[in-house]
C-alpha positions as CSV (number, residue, x, y, z in Angstrom):
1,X,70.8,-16.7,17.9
2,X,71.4,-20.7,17.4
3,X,69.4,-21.2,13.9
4,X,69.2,-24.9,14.6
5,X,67.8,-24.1,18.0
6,X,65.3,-21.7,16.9
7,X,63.6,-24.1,14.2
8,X,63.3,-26.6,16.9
9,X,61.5,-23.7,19.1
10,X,58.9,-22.8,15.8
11,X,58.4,-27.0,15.2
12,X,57.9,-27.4,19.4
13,X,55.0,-24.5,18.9
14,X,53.1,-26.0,16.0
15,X,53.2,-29.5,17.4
16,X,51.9,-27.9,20.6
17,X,48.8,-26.4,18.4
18,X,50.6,-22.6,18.7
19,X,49.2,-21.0,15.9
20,X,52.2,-18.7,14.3
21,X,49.2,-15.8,13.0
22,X,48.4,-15.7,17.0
23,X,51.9,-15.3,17.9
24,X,53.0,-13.0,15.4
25,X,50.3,-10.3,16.8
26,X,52.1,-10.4,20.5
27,X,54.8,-8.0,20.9
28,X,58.4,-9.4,20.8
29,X,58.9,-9.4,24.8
30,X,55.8,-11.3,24.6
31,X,56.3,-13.2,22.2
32,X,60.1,-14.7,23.8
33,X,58.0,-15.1,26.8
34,X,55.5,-17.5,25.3
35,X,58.3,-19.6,23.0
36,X,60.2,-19.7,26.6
37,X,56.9,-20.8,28.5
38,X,56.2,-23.5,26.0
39,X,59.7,-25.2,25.4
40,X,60.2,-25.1,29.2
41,X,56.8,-26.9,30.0
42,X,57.5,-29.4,26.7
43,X,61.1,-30.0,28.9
44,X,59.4,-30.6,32.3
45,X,57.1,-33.3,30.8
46,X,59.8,-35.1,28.9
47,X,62.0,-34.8,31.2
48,X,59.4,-36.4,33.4
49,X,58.9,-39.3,31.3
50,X,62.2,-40.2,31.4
51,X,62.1,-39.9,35.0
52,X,65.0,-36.6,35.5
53,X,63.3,-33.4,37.6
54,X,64.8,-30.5,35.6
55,X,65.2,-27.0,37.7
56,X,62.8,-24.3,36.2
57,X,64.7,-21.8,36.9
58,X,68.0,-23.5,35.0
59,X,65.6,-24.5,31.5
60,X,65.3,-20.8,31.4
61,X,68.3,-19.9,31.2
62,X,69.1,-22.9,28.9
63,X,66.6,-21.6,26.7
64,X,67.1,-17.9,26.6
65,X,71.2,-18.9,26.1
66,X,70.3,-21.0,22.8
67,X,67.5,-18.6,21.7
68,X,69.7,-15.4,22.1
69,X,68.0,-13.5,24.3
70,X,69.0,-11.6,27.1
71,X,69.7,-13.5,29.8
72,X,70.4,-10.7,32.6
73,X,73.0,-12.5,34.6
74,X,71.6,-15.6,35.1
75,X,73.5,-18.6,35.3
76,X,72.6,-22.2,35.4
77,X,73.5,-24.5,38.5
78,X,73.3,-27.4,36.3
79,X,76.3,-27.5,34.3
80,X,75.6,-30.8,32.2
């Protein structure tokens, strides 16, 4: 798991009001599932701003790659 990568993950939850107590009482699937959620809707709206369309699909990936977590097979199109 990218350390660096992960700190910026915890930091994107608490600016986005994600309390860690609330977080810490979901099980671990869900709790990849909500840091994945939440960093790949933080994306799409930056992204938007600065007027790029990002695939879903490839943020995912992005995400679980830099996070660590199982990515079963999936591979991005975008290879930026």
């Amino acid at each position: 798991m990218n350390p660096n990568f992960t700190g910026i993950a915890l930091e994107v939850m608490a600016l986005a009001g994600e309390g860690q107590g609330a977080i810490q009482n979901l099980s671990v699937n869900t709790q990849h599932e909500s840091i994945i959620t939440l960093l790949v809707k933080e994306a799409i709206k930056t992204s938007a701003i600065e007027g790029e369309y990002l695939s879903r699909e490839d943020l995912v990936s992005s995400i679980q790659r830099n996070l660590g977590y199982a990515t079963h097979g999936q591979k991005s199109k975008d290879k930026r």
